[in-house]
C-alpha positions in Angstrom: 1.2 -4.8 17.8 -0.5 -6.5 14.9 -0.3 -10.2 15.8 -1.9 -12.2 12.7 1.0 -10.6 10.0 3.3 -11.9 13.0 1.8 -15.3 12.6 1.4 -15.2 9.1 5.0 -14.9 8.6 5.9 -17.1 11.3 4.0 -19.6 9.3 5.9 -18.9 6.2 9.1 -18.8 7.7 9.3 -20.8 10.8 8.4 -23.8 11.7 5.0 -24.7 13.0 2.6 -27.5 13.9 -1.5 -27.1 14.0 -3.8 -29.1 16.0 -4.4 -29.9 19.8 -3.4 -33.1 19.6 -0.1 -31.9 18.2 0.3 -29.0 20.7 0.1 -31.1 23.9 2.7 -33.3 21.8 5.2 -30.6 21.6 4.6 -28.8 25.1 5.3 -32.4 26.5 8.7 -32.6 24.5 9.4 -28.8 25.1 9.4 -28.1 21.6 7.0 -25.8 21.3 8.6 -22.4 22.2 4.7 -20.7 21.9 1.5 -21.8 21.6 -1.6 -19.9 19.9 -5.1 -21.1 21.8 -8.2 -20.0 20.0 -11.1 -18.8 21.9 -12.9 -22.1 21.8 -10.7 -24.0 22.0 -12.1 -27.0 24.5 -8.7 -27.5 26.2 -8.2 -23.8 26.7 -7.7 -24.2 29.9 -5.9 -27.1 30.1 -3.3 -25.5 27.7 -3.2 -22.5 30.0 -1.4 -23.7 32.0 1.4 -24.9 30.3 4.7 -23.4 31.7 7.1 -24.2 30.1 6.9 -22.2 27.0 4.6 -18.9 26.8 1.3 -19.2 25.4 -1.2 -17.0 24.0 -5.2 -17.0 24.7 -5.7 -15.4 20.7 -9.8 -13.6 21.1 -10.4 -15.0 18.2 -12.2 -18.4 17.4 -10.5 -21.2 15.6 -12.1 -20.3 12.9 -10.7 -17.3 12.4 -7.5 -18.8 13.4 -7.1 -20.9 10.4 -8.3 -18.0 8.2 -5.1 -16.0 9.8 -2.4 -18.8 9.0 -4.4 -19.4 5.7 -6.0 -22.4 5.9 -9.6 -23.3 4.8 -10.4 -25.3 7.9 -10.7 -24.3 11.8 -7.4 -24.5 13.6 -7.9 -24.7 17.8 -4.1 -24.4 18.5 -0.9 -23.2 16.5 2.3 -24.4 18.2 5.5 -22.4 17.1 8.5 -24.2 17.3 10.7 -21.9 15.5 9.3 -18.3 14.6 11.8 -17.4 11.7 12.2 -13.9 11.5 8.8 -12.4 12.8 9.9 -11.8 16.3 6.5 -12.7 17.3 7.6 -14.7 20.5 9.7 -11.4 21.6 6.7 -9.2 20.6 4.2 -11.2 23.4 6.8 -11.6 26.0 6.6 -7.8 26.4 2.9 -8.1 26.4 2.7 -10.7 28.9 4.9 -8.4 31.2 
């Protein structure tokens, strides 16, 4: 399962929202149907357990995030709100289980 061509084109196709500040927004209002935690991410834990949506601990740092959804800055957490055609919510509910 190749998870960052996933994200890349839920990014282009969904709807999405970066930032921690934004994610804890959108798992407070149930918007965020997933939500993409970088390794570093200082409120990895915090995040983890969210419950009402599914979210994923990505190994990667945020670093590496942003360079995945294509941005030239460090991205701790990507909410996905809608994930267009990619499927990548289906895709990690059958890892999770």
């Amino acid at each position: 399962m190749d998870i960052s061509r996933n994200l890349k084109n839920a990014i282009s196709k969904g709807k999405v929202d970066f930032g921690l500040e934004q994610a804890i927004a959108n798992a407070k209002k149930g918007k965020a149907k997933l939500l993409i935690v970088a390794s570093n991410c200082p409120e990895r834990k915090k995040l983890a357990t969210y419950k009402k949506g599914l979210v994923h601990m990505y190994e990667g740092d945020n670093v590496t995030l942003g360079t995945v959804a294509g941005k030239p800055f460090p991205i701790s957490v990507i909410s996905i709100i809608d994930d267009g055609d990619s499927n990548l919510i289906s895709m990690l509910k059958k890892e999770q289980q």
